[in-house]
N, C-alpha and C positions, 0 to 999 in steps of 0.2 A: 756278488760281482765285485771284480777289483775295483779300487777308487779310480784309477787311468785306465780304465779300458772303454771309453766314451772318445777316446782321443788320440790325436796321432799328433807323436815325435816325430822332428826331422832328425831323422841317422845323418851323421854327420860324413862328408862328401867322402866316395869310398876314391882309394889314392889309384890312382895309375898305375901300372906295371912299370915300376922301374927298372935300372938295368941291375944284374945278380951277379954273382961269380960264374955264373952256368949259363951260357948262351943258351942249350938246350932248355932249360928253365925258364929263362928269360920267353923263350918261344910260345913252352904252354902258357908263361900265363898271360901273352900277349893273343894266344888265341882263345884263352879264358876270356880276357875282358870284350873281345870281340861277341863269342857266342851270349855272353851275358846282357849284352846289348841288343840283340835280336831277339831274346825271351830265350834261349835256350838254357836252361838255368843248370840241369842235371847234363847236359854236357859241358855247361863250364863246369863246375866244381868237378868232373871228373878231370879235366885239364889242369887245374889248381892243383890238384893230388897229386896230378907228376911232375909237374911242375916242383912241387915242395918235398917229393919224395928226390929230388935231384937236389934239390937247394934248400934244407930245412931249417936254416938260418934265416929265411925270408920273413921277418917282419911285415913288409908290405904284402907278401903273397898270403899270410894267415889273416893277415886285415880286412884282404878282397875278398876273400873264403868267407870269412865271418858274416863279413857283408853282403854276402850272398845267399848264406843262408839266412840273415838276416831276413832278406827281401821274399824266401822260399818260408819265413815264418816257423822256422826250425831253430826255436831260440836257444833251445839247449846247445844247440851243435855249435851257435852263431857265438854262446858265450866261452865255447871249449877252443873254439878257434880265436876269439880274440885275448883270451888269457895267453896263448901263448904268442900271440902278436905281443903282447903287455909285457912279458919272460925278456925277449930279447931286445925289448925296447920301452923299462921301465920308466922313465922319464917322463913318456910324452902323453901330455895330459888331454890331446884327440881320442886317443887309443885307450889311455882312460875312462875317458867319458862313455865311448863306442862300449868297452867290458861294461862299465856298470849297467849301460842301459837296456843291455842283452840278459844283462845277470838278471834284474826286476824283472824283465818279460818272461825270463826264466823261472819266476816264481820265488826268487832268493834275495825280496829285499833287504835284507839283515846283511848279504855277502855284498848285495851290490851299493850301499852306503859309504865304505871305504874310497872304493874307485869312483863315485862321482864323488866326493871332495876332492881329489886330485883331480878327477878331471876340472871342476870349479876352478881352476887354476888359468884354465883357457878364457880371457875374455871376452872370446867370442861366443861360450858354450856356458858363461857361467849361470844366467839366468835361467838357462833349460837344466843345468846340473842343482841349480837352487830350486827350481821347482819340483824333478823327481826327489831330489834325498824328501822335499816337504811330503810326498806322495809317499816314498816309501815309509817315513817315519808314522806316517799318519794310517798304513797297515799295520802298523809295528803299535799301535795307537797309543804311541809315545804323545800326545796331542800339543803338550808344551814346543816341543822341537819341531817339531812339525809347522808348526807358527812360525818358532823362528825364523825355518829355512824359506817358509812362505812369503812371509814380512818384506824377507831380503828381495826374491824374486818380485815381489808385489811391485817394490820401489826402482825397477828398472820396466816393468810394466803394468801401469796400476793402472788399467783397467782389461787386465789378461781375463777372461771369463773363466778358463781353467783355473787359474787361482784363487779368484774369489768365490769359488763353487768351494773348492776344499777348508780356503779358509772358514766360511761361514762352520761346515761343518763341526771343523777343528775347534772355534769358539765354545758352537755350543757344548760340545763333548768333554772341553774345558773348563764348564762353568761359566762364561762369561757370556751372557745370554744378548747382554747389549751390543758388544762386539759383534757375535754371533747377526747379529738384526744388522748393524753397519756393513756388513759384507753382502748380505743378500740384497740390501736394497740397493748398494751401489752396483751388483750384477745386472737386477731388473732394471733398474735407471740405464745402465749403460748397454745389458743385450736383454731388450725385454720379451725376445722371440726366440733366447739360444733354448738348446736343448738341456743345458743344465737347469732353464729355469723351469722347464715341466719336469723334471727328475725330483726338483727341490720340493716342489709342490705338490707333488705326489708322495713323498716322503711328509711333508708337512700333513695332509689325509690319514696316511699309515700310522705317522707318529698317535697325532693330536685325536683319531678315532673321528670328528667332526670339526668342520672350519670356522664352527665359531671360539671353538678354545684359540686358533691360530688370530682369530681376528679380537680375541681378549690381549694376547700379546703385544700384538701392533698399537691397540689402544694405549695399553699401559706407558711401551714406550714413547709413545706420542706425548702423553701426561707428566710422563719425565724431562721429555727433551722439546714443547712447541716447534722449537725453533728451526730444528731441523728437517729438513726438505724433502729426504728421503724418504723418510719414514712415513711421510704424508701420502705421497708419489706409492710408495710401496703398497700401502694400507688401497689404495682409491684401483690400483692395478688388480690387487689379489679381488678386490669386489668384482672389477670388471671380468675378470678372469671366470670369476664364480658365477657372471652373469646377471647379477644382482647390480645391477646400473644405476637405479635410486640411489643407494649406499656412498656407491662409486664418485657420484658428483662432488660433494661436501670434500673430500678429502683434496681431489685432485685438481679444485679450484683454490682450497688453499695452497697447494703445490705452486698454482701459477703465483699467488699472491707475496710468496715468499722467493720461489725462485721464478720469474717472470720469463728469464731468456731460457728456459727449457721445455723444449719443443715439443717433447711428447706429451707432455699434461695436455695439451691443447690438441695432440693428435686422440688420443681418449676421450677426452669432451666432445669431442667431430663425431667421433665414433658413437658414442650414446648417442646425440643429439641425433644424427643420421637414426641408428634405430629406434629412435623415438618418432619421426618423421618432422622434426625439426629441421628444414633443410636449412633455411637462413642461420639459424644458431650454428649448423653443422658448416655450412661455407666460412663463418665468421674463424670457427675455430681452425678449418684447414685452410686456411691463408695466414693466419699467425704462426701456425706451426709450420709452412711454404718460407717464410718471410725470415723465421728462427732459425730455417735447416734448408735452405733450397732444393738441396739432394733428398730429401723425405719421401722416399718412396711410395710408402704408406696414405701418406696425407696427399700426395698425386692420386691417387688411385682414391681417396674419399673424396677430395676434388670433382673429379671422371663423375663417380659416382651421383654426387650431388646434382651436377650439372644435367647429368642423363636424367635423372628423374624430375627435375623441374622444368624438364620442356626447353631443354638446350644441349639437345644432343652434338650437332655439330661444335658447340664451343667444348662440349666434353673430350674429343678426341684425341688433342693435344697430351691432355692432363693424362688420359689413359696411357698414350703411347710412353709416356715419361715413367708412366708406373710401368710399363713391359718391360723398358731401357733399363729402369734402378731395379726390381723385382725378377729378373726373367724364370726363376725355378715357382714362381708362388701361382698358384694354377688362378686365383683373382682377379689379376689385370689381364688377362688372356682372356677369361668369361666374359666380362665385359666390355673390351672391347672388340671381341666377335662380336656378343648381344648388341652394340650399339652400333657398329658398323652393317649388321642385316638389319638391325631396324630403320637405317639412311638409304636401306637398298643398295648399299654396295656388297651383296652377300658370299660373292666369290672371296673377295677378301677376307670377309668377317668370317665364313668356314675355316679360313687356315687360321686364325687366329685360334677358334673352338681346336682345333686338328691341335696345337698345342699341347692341351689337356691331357690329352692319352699317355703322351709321351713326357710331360714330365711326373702324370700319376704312376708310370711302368719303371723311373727314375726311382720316386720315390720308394715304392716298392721292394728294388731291389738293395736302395740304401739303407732300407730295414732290414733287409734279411744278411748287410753284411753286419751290422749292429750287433745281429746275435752273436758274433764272435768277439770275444770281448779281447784281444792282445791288439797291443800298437805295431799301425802297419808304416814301413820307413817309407818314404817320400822322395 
């Protein structure tokens, strides 16, 4: 599977029909952009055709074409039509960016390398142009450059999860194993629920054969570096992940003890403590992680939690509905508080909250089955 096809670029805004030497031209592709607009994708681009078959000088008409097949997932055709957008208007480093990122969907990151450097010229598109060249070089498994151009993009978004999934990679493919461990833990510290981090660790499984080689690593670099926070955090997460909660504690209390204002150490503590039936331990730590992150989706919803099982339902419902308000896709705050809304006897309400469920499991569902297609869709 390609290293970007988990993820979606934004194609960058397609231009308006502007005016042509051809009024008739001008016409199709102002009913191009029309039909394009309503979904009718294969009658615009037949409009575009004559449009450009009248005015084949059109820059802008090869850019909407492009961008249209773009959007139709025809990347070949998207990359043929903005190369010759790019012919008659080499300069512009939009149309730039637009070829190369057509050319990598196209499967030609070696061709589309060039064009995003120019396009990287745009300030508004350089941080997306610095993180595919890092993507395409990292097919190319050029691993050294690939850094590079990640490094750059990192430092206008450092903490973009697309980059630091690559970089980790890139580290360790490079040798640099430490690196490598700084990039993943600064991913799970910052999205400890993206989808890169189940790709990563499932890869860590594949790689290592058993998750105790992975959990000798973590040690190691623990033994190198005490001091560092991550890696504590990182190590106490992968436990809890694994399930293995005893493990889990030791590491993620030194987490708090070093970095104290980081809220999720405390939200994982909540969590074991919760499965442990520790409820007092489990309130203790989701009020410090409430207190660290008010917006804590999570820790509202262990809140709810807490509450409903120690025989305070009514005070739970707040916290639940805050976890529906921050969480609305995550089928959890929805189960309970339906479950605790029929258990107060409000059960008309509490069924629509269950009602829920269906519909964002038939969500997920389908967001799996567009996953199997592994090209980036424009936006």
């Amino acid at each position: 599977m390609r290293a970007v096809g988990l993820w979606s670029l934004v194609l960058v805004a397609v231009y308006a029909a502007w005016g042509t030497s051809s009024q008739s031209a001008s016409e199709h592709f102002e009913r191009a952009r029309q039909l394009a607009q309503t979904g009718r994708l294969d009658d615009a681009e037949r409009e575009y055709r004559l449009g450009l078959a009248l005015d084949p000088n059109s820059a802008e008409g090869y850019n909407n074409l492009a961008a249209l097949y773009f959007q139709k997932r025809q990347f070949r055709g998207a990359a043929d039509a903005f190369g010759k957008a790019h012919d008659l208007w080499p300069g512009d480093s939009t149309i730039s960016f637009n070829f190369g990122l057509a050319l990598f969907n196209a499967g030609d990151p070696e061709v589309a390398i060039p064009e995003l450097e120019s396009g990287s010229a745009d300030p508004k598109r350089r941080a997306d142009a610095q993180y595919l060249l890092g993507v395409c070089y990292f097919e190319l498994k050029q691993w050294e450059r690939s850094i590079g151009e990640l490094e750059l993009a990192r430092h206008s978004r450092p903490t973009d999860e697309r980059v630091l999934f690559i970089l980790a990679k890139d580290y360790r493919n490079a040798g640099q194993p430490r690196k490598s461990l700084e990039a993943a833990a600064e991913l799970l510290r910052t999205h400890p629920d993206s989808l890169f981090v189940h790709e990563m660790l499932g890869e860590a499984y594949d790689m290592l054969s058993r998750p105790e080689k992975s959990e000798e690593e973590f040690k190691q670099a623990i033994a190198a570096s005490p001091g560092t926070p991550e890696l504590h955090f990182m190590l106490g997460y992968l436990y809890w992940r694994w399930k293995h909660y005893d493990q889990a504690v030791a590491p993620l209390e030194t987490e708090t003890r070093i970095s104290p204002g980081f809220a999720p150490s405390y939200y994982y503590l909540g969590d074991i403590a919760l499965r442990r039936r520790d409820l007092q331990k489990a309130q203790r730590c989701f009020q410090q992680a409430l207190r660290l992150d008010p917006a804590y989706g999570e820790a509202d919803l262990g809140m709810g939690q807490v509450l409903a099982e120690s025989g305070s339902p009514e005070d739970s419902i707040a916290f639940l509905r805050l976890a529906v308000a921050r969480l609305p896709d995550r089928v959890e705050p929805h189960y309970w508080l339906g479950r605790t809304l029929i258990r107060l006897g409000r059960s008309e309400e509490g069924q629509k909250e269950l009602a829920h469920i269906d519909r964002i499991n038939q969500g997920q569902r389908r967001k799996a089955t567009e996953l199997l297609n592994p090209d980036l869709s424009p936006q």
